[in-house]
C-alpha positions in Angstrom: 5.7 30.9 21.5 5.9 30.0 17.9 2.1 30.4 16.1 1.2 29.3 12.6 -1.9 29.6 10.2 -1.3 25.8 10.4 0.5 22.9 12.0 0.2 19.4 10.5 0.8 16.4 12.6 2.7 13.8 11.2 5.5 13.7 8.1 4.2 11.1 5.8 3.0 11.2 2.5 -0.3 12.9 3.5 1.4 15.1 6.0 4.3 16.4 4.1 2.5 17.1 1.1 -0.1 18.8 3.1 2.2 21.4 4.0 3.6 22.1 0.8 0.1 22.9 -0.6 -0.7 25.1 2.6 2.0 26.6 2.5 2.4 27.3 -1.9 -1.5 28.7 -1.7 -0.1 31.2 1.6 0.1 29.8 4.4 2.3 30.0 7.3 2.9 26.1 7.6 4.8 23.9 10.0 5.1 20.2 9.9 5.5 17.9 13.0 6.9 14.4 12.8 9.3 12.2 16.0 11.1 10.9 13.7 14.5 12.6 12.9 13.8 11.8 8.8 10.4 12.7 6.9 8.5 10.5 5.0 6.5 8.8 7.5 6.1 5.1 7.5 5.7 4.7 3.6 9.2 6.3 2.8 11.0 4.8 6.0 9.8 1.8 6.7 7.2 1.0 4.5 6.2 1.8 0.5 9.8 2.9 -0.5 12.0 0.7 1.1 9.7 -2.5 0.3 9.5 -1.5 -3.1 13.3 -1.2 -3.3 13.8 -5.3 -1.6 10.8 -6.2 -4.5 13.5 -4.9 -7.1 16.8 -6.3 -5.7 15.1 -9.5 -5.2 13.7 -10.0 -8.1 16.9 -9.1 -10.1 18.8 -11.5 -7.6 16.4 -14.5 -8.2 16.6 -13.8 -12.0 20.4 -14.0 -12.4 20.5 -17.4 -9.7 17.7 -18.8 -11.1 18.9 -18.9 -14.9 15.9 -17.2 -16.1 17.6 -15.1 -18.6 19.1 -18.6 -20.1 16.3 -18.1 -23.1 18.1 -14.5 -23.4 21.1 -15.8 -24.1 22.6 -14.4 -20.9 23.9 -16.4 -18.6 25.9 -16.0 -15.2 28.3 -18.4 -13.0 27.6 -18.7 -9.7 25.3 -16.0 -8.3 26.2 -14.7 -4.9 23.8 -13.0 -2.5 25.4 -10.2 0.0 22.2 -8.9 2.2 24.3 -6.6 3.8 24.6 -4.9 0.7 21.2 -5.0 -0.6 20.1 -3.5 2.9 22.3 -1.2 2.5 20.6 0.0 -1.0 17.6 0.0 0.5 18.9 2.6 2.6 20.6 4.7 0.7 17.7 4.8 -1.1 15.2 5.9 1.4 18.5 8.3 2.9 17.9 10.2 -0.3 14.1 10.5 -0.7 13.5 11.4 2.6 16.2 14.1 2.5 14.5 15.3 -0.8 11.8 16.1 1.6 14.0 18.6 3.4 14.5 19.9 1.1 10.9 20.9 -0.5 10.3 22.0 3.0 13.0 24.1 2.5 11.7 25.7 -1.1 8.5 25.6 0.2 9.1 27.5 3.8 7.5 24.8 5.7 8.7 25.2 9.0 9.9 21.5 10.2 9.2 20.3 14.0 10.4 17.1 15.4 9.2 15.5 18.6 6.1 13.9 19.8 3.2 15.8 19.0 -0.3 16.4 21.0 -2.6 18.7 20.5 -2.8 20.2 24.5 -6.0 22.5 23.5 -8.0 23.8 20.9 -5.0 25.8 18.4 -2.6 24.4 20.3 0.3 21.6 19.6 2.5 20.6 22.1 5.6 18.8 21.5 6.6 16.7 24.9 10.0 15.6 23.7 12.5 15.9 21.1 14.7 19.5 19.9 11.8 21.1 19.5 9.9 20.3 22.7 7.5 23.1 23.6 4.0 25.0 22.8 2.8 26.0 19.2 -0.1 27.9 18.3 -2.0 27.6 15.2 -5.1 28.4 13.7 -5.9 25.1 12.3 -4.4 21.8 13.2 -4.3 18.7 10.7 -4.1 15.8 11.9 -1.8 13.1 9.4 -0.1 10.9 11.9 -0.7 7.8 9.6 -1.1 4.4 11.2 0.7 1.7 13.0 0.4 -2.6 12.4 -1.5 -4.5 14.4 -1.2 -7.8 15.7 -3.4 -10.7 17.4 -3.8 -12.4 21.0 -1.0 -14.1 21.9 1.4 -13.1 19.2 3.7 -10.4 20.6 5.9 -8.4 17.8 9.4 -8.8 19.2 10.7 -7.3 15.4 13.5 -10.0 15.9 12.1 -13.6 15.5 8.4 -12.5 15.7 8.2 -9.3 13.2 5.6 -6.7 12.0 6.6 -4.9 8.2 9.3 -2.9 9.6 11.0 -5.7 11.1 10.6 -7.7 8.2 12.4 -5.0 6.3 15.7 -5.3 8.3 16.5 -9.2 8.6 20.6 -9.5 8.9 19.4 -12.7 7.3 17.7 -14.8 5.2 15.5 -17.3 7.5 15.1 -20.5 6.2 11.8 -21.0 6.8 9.1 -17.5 7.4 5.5 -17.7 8.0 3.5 -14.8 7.1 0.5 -14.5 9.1 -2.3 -12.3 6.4 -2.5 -13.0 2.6 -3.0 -8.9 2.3 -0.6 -7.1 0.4 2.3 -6.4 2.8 2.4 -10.2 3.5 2.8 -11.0 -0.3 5.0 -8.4 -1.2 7.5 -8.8 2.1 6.7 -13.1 1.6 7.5 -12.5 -2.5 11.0 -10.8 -1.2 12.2 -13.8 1.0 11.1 -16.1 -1.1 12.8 -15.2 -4.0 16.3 -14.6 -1.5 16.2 -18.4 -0.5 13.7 -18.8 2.3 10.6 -21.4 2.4 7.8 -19.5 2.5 4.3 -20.3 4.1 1.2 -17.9 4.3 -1.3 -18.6 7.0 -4.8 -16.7 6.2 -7.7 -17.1 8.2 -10.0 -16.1 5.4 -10.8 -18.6 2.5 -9.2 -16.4 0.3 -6.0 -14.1 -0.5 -6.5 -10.5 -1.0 -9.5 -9.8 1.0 -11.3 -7.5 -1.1 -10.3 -7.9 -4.2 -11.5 -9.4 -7.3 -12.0 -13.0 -6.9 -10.9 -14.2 -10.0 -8.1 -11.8 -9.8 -7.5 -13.5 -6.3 -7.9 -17.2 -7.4 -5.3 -16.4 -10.3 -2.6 -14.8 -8.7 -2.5 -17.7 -5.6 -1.9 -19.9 -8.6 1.1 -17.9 -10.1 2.5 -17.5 -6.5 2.4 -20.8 -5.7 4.4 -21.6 -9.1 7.0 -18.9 -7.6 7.5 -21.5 -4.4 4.8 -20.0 -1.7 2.5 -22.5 -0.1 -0.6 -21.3 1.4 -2.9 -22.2 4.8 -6.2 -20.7 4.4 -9.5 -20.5 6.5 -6.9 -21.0 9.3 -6.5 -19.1 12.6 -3.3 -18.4 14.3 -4.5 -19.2 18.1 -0.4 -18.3 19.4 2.8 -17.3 18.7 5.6 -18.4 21.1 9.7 -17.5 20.3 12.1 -20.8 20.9 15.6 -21.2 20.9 15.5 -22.5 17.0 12.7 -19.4 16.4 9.1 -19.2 16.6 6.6 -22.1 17.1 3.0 -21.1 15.9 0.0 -22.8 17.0 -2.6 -22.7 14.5 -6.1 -24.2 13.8 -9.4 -24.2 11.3 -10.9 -21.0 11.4 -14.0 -23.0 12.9 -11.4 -23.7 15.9 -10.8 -27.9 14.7 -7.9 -29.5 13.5 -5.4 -27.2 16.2 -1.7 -28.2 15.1 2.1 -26.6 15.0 3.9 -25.0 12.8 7.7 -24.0 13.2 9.5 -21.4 11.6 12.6 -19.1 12.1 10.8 -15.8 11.8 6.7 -15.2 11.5 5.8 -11.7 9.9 2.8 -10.8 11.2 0.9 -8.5 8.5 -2.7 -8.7 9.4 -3.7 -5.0 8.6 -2.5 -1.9 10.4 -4.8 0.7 12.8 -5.0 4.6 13.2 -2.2 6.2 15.1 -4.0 8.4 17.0 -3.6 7.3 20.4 -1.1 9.9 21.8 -2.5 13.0 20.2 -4.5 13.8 23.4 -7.8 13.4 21.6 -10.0 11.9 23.9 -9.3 15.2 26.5 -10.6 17.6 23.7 -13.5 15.5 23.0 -12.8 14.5 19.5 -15.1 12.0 17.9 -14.1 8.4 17.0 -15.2 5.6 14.9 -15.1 2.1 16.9 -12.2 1.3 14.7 -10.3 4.5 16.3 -10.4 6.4 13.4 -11.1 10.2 13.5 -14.6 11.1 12.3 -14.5 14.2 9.7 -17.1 15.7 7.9 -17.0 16.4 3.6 -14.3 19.1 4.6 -11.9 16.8 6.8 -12.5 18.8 9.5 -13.6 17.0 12.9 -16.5 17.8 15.6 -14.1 20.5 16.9 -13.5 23.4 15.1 -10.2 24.0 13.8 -8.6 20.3 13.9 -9.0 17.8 10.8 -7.4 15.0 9.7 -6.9 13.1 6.8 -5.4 9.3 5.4 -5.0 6.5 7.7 -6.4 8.8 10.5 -9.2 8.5 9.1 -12.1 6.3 6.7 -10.9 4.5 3.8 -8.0 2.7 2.1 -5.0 3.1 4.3 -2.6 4.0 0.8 0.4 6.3 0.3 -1.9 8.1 -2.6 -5.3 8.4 -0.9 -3.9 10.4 2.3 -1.8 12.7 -0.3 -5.4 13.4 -2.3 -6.8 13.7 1.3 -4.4 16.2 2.1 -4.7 18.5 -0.9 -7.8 18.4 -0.5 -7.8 19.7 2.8 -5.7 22.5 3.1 -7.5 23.6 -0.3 -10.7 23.8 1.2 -9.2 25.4 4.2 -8.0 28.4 1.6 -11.6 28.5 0.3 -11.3 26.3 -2.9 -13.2 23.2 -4.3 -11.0 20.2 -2.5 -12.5 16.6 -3.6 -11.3 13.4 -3.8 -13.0 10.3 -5.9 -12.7 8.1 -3.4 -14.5 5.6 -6.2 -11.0 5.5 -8.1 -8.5 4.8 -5.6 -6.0 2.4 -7.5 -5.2 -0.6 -5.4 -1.7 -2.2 -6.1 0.5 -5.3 -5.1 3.8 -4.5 -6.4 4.6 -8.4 -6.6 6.2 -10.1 -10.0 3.5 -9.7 -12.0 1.8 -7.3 -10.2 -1.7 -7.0 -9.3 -3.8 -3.5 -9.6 -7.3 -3.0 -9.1 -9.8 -0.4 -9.7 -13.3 0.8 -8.9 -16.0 -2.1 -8.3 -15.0 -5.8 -8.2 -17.2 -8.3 -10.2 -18.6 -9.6 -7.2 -19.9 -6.7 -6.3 -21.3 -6.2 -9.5 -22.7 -9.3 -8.6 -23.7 -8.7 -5.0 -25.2 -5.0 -5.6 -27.9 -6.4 -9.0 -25.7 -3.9 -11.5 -25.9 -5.9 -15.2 -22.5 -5.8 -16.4 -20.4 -6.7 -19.2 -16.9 -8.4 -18.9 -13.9 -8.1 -21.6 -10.7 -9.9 -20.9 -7.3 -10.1 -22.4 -4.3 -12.0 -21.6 -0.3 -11.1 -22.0 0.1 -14.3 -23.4 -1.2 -13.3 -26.7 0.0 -9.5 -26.0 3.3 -9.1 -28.7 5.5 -6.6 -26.3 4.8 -9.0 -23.5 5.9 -11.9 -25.3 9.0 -10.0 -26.1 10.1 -9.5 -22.7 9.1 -13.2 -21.4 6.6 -11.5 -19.3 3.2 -13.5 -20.3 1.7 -14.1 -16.9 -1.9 -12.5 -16.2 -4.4 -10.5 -17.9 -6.6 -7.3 -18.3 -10.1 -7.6 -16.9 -12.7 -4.3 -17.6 -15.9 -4.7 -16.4 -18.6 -2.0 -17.5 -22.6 -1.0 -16.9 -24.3 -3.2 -19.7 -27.1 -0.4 -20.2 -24.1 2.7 -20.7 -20.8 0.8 -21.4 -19.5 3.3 -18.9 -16.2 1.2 -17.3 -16.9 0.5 -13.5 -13.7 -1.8 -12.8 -10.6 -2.6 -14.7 -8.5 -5.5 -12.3 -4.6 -6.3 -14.3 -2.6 -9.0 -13.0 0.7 -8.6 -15.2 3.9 -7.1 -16.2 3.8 -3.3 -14.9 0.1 -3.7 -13.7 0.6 -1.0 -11.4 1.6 1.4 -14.4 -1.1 0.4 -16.9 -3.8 1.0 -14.3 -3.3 4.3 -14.9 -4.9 4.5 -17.9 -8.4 3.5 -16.7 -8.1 5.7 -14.1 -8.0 8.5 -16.1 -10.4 7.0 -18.3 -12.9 5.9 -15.5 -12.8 9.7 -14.0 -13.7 11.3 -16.5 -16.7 8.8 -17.1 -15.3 6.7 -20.2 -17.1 3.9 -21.3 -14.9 0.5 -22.6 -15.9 1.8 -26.2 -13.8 5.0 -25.7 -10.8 3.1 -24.4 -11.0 1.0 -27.3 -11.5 3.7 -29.8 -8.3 5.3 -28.4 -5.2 4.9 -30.4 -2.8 2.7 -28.4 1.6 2.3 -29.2 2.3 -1.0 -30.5 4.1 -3.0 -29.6 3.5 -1.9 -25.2 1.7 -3.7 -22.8 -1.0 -1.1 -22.7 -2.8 -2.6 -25.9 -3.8 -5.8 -23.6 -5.7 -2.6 -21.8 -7.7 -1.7 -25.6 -8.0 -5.4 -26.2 -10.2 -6.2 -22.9 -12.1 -2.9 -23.8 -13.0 -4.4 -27.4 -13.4 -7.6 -25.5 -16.8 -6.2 -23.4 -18.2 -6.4 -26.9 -16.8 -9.2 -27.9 -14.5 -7.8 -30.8 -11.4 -8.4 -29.7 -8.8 -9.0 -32.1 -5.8 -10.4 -31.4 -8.0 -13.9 -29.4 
């Protein structure tokens, strides 16, 4: 019987990079993960290959579209081969995930695969797979990431009726797809069809897109979105999904139940949030607490009611992101080795990797606005921003909001160009306390989109200078 200072659960982002810092501060580390690759969900069937369909796409819909006319660069007929562009998508997550390997390798991270439960306190057992059989361990964490959900009466066939994953893996392009949630995997994966050739429809039961985001932010980007071609339903409630012969027939109705009606489509992509995976780990036997959401409870050190077992990322509290269960997970296994672990859970960048993209950080305006904090607003757009006007990417602006008494940034929201890039910036910024005058006292490249960033920081004062 294999034993180990510690075995992590799960392969993902906060799993695998778990390991690696157990096992470069000492300790004797082995991962566990039922799939045959690494990576988890975000590099297999979620962040990476997504983000790869978001590139082809858009390249795709620029050539056949004859926006790089203005360029001078022009194109006869654009063809599409899907099987090809799957087949990127692929080969890209083929060589990521084997990257993993191997760091495991350098790292001497000891790699498990089969389906993990944890049979008793310091104890994993894996119940199928090459490496069924008991494992011993000291400490047990707990990253086994999350799965999607779905609603009543819509049952995720990954065929006609399709979570992410499905949607990831079409052999074609539908003509018509409904995505059911206006969160950010139903924009990004209705952004990708779209722009391949299919009519695209989002159905939201909320009045709004992006639940939890800026409003403004919100109300602007449905604009630019529905210049791209996507029509939106909102404050509507899918009531049932049923699969046809032609595809998938949705019944739908006013979030206050009137108006019921049909709509058709070839595929729907249900993306209406996603829910811990925790229900095979055997926790309920070992008596480990849970949030009414299913999420494991942990206390300031990620470790649970039980001694020995933690857990971090989509197992547990917060924003279920690639980036917050790898912070989780450093932070972890460092205060297992005795050292000061912390995540600011206050400056977790939120990102829709859409063209323009959206990023968000720290508090919203509205709930500035719903907490009493007196705040002032700078904003800048691209439009009058010179390197976005050289690369015909105008769309969107800055926003920083900051406290009106200290100046001290408390949200920065960037639809644009590279959004998810320049976020950056203000997160550095906002952790270390900055206030909108020190961004704008901070000597920024010209031409580069990052001076729109500087500009809405000179804006909360109302000196900006290029509007």
């Amino acid at each position: 019987m294999s034993s180990f200072d510690l075995i992590v659960i799960g392969a993902g982002p906060g799993g695998y990079v778990s390991a690696i810092r157990a096992a470069q501060l000492g300790m004797k580390v082995a991962c566990v993960d039922k799939r045959e690759t690494l990576g988890g969900t975000c590099l297999n069937v979620g962040c990476i290959p997504s983000k790869a369909l978001l590139n082809s796409s858009e390249k795709y819909h620029e050539a056949a579209q004859g926006h790089l006319d203005d360029m001078g660069i022009s194109f006869g007929k654009v063809g599409l081969d899907l099987s090809a562009m799957m087949a990127s998508k692929d080969k890209i997550v083929k060589t990521l995930t084997g990257g993993i390997d191997m760091l495991f390798a350098k790292n001497k991270v000891t790699r498990l695969t089969g389906s993990a439960m944890i049979s008793a306190k310091g104890e994993v057992t894996l119940t199928d797979g090459p490496d069924k059989g008991i494992y011993k361990a000291e400490r047990i964490l707990i990253a086994s990431g999350s799965v999607p959900t779905s609603l009543p009466n819509v049952d995720i066939d990954e065929k006609q009726i399709v979570s992410s994953t499905g949607a990831l893996t079409l052999s074609k392009v539908p003509k018509k797809l409904v995505v059911i949630g206006a969160g950010y995997i139903g924009l990004e994966m209705g952004c990708v069809w779209s722009r391949l050739g299919a009519e695209v429809e989002v159905v939201e039961y909320l009045p709004r897109i992006l639940p939890g985001m800026d409003s403004e932010v919100a109300t602007k980007f449905k604009s630019l979105m529905e210049k791209q071609g996507l029509s939106f339903q909102l404050s509507t409630a899918v009531k049932s999904a049923k699969k046809t012969k032609k595809g998938v027939s949705l019944t739908v109705a006013d979030a206050d139940g009137s108006n019921e009606r049909v709509i058709d489509c070839d595929v729907a992509l249900v993306s209406v949030g996603r829910k811990a995976a925790t229900d095979a780990l055997g926790l309920d036997s070992l008596g480990v607490a849970l949030s009414e959401r299913g999420q494991i409870i942990v206390d300031e050190d990620f470790e649970t009611n039980i001694e020995g077992i933690y857990a971090i990322g989509d197992a547990i509290a917060g924003p279920m992101l690639a980036h917050k269960a790898e912070e989780d997970g450093v932070a972890a296994v460092e205060i297992m080795a005795g050292m000061a672990g912390h995540v600011d859970y206050d400056h977790v960048p939120g990102i829709v990797y859409t063209s323009p993209e959206v990023a968000t950080l720290g508090m919203t305006e509205d709930a500035l606005k719903d907490a009493g904090i007196a705040y002032n607003k700078g904003s800048f757009p691209f439009l009058a921003n010179s390197r976005a006007k050289a690369t015909g990417n105008t769309d969107g602006f800055v926003k920083m909001l900051a406290c009106a008494k200290t100046d001290k940034v408390l949200g920065v929201h960037i639809i644009g160009h590279e959004a998810g890039t320049l976020i950056h910036e203000c997160a550095t910024a906002m952790a270390f306390g900055a206030s909108s005058e020190d961004i704008a006292r901070t000597c920024h490249g010209h031409p580069t989109l990052n001076e729109a960033v500087k500009e809405a920081a000179l804006a909360v004062d109302k000196r900006a200078i290029h509007i």
